[in-house]
ZASEFI-417287 format. One record per residue (C-alpha): y, x, z. Coordinates in Angstrom, 1 decimal, padded with zeros to 4 digits. Each point is the difference from the previous one (the first is absolute). Example, Ala and Ser with C-alpha at 12.3 -4.5 7.8 and 13.67 -1.06 7.14 Angstrom:
% ZASEFI-417287
R        y        x        z
R   -004.5    012.3    007.8
R    003.4    001.4   -000.7
//
This chain:
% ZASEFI-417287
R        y        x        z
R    162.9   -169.3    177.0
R   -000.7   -001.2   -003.5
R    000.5    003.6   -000.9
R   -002.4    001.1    001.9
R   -002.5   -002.3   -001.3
R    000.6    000.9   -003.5
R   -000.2    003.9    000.8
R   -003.2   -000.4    002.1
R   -001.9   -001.6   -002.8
R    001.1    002.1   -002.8
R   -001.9    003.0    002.1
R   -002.8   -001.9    000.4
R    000.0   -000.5   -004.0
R    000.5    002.9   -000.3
R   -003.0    001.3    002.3
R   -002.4   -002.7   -001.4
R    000.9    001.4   -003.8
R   -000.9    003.4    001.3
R   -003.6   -000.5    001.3
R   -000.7   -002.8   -003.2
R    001.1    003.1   -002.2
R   -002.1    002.3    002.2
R   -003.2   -001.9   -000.9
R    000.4   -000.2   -003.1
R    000.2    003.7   -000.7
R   -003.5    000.3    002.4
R   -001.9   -002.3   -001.7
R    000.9    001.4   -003.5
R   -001.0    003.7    001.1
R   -003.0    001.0   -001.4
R   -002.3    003.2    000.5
R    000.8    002.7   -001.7
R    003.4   -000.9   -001.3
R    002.6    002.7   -000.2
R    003.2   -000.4    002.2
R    002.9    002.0    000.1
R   -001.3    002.6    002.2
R   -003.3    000.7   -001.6
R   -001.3    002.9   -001.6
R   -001.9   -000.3   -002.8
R   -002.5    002.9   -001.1
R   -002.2    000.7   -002.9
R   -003.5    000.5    002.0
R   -002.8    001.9   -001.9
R    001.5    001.6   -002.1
R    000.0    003.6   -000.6
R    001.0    002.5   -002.4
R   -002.6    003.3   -001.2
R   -003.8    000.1   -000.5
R   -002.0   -003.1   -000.7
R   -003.0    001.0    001.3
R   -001.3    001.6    003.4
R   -002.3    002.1    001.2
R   -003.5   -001.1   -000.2
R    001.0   -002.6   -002.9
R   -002.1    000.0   -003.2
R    001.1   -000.5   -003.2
R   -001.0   -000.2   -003.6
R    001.7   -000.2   -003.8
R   -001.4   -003.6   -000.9
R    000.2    000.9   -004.0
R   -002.3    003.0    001.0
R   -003.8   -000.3   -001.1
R   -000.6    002.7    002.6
R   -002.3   -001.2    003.4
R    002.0    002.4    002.3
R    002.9   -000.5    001.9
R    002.8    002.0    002.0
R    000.0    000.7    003.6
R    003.4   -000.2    001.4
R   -000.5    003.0    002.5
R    004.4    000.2    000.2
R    003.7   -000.3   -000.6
R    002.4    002.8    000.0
R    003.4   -001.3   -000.1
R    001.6    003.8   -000.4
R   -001.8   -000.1   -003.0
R   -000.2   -003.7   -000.5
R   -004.0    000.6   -001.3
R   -003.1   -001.2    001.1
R   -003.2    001.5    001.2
R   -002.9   -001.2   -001.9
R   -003.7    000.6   -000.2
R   -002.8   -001.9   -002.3
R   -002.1   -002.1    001.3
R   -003.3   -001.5   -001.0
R   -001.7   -003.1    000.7
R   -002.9   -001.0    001.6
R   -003.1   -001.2   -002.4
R    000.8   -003.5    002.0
R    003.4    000.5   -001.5
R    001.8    000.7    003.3
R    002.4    002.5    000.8
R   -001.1    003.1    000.3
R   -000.5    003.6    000.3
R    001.9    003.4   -001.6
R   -002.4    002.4   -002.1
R    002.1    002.8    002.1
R    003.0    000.5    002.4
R    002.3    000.7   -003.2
R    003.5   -001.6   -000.5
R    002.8    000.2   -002.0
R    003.5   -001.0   -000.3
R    001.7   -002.7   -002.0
R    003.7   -001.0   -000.1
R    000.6   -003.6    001.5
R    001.3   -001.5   -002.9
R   -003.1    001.3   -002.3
R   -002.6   -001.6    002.8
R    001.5   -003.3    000.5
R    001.1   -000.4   -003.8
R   -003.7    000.5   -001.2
R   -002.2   -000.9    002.9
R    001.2   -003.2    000.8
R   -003.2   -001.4    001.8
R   -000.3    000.4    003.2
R   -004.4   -000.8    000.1
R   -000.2    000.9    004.2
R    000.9    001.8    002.9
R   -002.1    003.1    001.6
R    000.8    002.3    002.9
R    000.1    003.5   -001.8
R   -001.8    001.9    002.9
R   -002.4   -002.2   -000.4
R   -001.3   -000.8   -003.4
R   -003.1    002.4   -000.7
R    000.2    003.7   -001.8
R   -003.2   -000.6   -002.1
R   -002.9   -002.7   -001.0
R   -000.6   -002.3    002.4
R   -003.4   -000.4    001.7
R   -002.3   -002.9    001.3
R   -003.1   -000.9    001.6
R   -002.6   -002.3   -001.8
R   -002.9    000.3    001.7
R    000.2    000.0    004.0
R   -003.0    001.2    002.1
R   -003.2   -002.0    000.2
R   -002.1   -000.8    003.0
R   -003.7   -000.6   -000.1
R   -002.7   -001.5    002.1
R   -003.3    001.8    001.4
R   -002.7   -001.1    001.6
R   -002.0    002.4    002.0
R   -003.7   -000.8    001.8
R   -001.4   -000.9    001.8
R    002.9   -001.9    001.8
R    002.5   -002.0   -002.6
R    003.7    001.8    000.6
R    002.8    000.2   -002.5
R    001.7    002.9   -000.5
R    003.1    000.6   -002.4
R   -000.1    002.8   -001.8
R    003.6    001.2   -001.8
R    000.7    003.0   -002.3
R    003.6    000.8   -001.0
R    001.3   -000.8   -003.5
R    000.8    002.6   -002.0
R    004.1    001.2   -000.8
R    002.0    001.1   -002.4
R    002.9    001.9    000.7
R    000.9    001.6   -003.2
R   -001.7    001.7   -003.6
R    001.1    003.1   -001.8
R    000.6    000.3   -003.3
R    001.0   -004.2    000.2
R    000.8   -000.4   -004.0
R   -002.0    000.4   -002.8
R    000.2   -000.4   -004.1
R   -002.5   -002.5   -001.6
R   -002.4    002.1   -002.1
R   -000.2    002.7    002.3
R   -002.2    001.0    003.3
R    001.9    000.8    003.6
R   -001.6    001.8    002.5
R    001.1   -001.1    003.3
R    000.1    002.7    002.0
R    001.3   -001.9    003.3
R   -000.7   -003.3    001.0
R    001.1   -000.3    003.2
R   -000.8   -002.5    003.4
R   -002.1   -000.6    002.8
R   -003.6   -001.0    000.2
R   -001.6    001.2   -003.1
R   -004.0   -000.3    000.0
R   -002.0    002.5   -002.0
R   -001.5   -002.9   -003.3
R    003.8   -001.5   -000.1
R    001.1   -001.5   -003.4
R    003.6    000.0   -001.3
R    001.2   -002.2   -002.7
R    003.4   -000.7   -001.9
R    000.7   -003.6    000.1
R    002.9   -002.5   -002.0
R   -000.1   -003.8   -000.3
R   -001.4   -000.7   -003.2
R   -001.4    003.3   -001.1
R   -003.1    001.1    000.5
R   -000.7    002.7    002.7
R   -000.3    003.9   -000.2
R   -002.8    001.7    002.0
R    000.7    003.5    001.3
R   -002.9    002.5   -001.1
R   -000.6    002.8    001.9
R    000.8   -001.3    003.4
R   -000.2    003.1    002.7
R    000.8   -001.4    003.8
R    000.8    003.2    000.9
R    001.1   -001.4    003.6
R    000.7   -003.1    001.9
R    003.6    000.8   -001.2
R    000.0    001.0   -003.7
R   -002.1   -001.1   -003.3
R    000.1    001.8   -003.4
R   -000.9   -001.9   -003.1
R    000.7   -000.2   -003.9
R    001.4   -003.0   -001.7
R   -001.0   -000.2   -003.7
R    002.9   -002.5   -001.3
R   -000.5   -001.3   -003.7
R    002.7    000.1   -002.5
R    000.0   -003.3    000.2
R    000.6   -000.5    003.9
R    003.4   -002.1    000.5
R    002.5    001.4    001.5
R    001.9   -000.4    003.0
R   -000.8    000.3    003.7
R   -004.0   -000.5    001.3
R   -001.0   -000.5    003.2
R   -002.2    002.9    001.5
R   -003.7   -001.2    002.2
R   -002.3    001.7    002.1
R   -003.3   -001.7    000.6
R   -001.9    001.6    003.3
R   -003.9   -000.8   -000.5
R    000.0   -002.6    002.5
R    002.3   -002.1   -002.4
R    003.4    000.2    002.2
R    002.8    000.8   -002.4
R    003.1    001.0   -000.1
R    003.2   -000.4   -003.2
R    003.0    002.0    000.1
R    001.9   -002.0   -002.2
R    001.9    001.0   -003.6
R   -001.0    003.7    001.6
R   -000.9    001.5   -003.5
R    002.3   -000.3   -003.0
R   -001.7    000.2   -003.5
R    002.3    000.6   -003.5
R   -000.8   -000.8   -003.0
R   -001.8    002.5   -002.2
R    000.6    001.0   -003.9
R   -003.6    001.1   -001.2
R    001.8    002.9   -000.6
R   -002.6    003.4    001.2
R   -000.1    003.7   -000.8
R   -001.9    001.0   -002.8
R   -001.9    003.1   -000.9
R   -000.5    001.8   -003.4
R   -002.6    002.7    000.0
R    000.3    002.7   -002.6
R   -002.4    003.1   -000.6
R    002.2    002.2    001.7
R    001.8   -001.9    002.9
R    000.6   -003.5    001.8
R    002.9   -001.7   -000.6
R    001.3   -003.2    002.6
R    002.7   -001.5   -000.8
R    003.2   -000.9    002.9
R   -000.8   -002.6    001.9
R    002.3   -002.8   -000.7
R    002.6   -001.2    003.2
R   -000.4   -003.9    000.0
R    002.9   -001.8    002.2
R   -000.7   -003.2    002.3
R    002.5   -000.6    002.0
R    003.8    001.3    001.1
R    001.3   -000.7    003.5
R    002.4   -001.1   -000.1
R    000.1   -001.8   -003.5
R    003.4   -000.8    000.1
R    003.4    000.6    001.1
R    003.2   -001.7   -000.2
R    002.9    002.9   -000.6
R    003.1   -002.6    000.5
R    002.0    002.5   -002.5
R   -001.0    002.7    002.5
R   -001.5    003.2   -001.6
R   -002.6    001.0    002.3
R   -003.2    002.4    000.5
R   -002.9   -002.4    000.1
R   -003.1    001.1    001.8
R   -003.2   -001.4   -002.0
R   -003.6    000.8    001.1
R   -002.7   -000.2   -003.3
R   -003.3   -001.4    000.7
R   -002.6    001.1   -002.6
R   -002.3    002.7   -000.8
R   -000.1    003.2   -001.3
R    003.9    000.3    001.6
R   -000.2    003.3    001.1
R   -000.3    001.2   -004.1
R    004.1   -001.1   -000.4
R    002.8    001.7    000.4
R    002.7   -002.3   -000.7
R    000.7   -003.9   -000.8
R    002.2   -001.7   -001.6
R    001.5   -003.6   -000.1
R    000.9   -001.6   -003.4
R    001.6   -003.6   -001.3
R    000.9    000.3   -003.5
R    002.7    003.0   -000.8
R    000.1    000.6    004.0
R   -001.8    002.9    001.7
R   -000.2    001.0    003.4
R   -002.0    003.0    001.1
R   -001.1    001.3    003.4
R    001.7    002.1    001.9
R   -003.3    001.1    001.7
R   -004.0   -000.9   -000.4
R   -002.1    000.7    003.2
R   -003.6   -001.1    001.0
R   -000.1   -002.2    003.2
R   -003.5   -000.4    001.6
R   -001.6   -002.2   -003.4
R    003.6   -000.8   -001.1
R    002.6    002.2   -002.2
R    003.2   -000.5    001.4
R    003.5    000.3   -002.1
R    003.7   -000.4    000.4
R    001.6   -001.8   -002.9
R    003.5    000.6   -000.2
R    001.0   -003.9   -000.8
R    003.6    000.0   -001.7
R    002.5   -002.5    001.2
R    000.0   -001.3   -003.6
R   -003.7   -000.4   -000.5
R   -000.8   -003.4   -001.5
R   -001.6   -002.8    001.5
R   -003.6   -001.0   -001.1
R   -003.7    002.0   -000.3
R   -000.6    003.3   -000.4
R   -002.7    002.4   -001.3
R   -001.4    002.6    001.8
R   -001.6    003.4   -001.4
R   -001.2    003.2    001.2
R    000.1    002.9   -001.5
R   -001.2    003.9    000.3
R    001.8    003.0    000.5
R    000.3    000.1   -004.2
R    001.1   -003.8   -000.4
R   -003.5   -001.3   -000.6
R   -000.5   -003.4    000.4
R   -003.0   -000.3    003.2
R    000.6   -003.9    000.0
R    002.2   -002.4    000.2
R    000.5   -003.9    001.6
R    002.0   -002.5   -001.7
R    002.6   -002.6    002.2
R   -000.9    002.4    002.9
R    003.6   -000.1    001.5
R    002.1   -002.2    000.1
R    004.0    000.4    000.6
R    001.7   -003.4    001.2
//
């Protein structure tokens, strides 16, 4: 019997150990601790291109206001998909000057433009200016006798859809052959606008229908550059601003001159002046490539060729085509091309120099 006793109370020791020891490990367990059958994983992360589609990015060391448009990744090729992209006067992002794009290894893009500034859906950021409404509609009260009524009497504000040619070179006049919209009245008045500069008045203004207006703009040489709202005025004072619609360079003075003789008139070639290039840079990642660059300027249609030049290096064109207002090369960009500005020049059928840009181009 004492045997027994002994045995039964060593299994209830035994028991009582067991549940004490059981607690103990419960009350210590805490969320999130890893036991012996849990797996651990590395969440997030994720090996290949930085940025998505839609994702806007920028070189932070880069002076330049524009930006990239991720449009895609290619992992075949491991490049990206990229298109400039403007902003806003309000500084948001932003509209393309055109549906061009170009591609870019992924190391190049997310070694240089390490900024991601915003996130657009491609399909929908705008091909062009943007436009907006400043004026809406107006109503009016008449009174008619012999009995007192009020009436409301509405007229639609005028619209502007669109204007052709939409850039221009201070110093010079352009005749706007096609300023497009709806609800044009015969006495309308258009006007170039900027913040902080003084405004341009159109001279002879033609409504030629409810739809289209023809004007001049006489732009002084000392007109700043950039991008200037376009306004029609109907006569009843509703109004209408296409914003940044127009796009003024700036001008060099520079004109054709004459010299008579007793025998003959001489004019000398117009000289090309360059405003802009599109793009104005280009990040080759120790790729050569065949860079498509669209001039902005006058006189364009007088070169031939164009060449690109930092110090000893030289690139030439392979091609020089007129575009609309725009001349339009291929530069055949070496994968050894160095970093930094370039200068661009065009040239004549016999080498001439037409004109030329400095720190036009720029290869990152």
């Amino acid at each position: 019997m004492r045997t027994s006793a002994w045995v039964i109370v060593a299994v209830i020791a035994i028991l009582v150990a067991g549940v004490f020891c059981a607690g103990c490990s419960d009350e210590g367990a805490k969320p999130g601790d890893v036991t012996a059958t849990a797996t651990v994983t590395s969440a997030g992360t994720t090996s290949g291109a930085l940025y998505a589609e839609g994702d806007i990015v920028r070189n932070p060391t880069s002076s330049l206001s524009t930006g990239l448009l991720i449009i895609g990744y290619d992992a075949a090729t491991d490049m990206y998909e990229r298109a400039t992209i403007f902003p806003f006067s309000d500084g948001r992002w932003g509209y393309r000057i055109d549906s061009k794009t170009s591609k870019i290894s992924r190391a190049s893009i997310e070694k240089v433009y390490t900024e991601k500034v915003g996130t657009a859906t491609v399909s929908s950021v705008q091909i062009g200016a943007p436009t907006i409404t400043t004026v809406p509609p107006t109503t009016t009260k008449a009174t008619t006798a012999p009995t007192a009524t009020e009436t409301t009497a509405s007229t639609t504000a005028p619209k502007i859809d669109d204007i052709d040619p939409f850039i221009g070179t201070a110093g010079t006049t352009v005749k706007v052959t096609d300023l497009k919209g709806r609800n044009f009245v015969s006495g309308a008045t258009v006007q170039l606008t900027k913040t902080g500069e003084t405004s341009i008045d159109a001279t002879d203004v033609s409504v030629s229908s409810a739809t289209k207006i023809t004007c001049k703009f006489v732009l002084p040489l000392s007109t700043e550059p950039g991008q200037w709202n376009v306004v029609v005025t109907n006569p009843d004072k509703q109004s209408f601003t296409s914003a940044n619609l127009f796009t003024i360079y700036k001008g060099t003075g520079a004109t054709a001159t004459a010299t008579a003789t007793s025998t003959s008139t001489t004019t000398a070639a117009a000289t090309i002046t360059i405003s802009m290039l599109t793009p104005s840079d280009q990040f080759i990642g120790g790729i050569a490539t065949d860079q498509k660059i669209d001039i902005t300027g006058t006189n364009l249609s007088a070169g031939k060729k164009a060449t690109l030049t930092q110090g000893s290096t030289i690139i030439n064109s392979k091609s020089y085509d007129m575009v609309s207002y725009d001349a339009r090369v291929i530069m055949p960009i070496p994968a050894g091309a160095p970093t930094g500005y370039y200068k661009i020049t065009i040239l004549d059928s016999s080498n001439n120099v037409l004109g030329s840009k400095e720190n036009a181009f720029q290869i990152l």
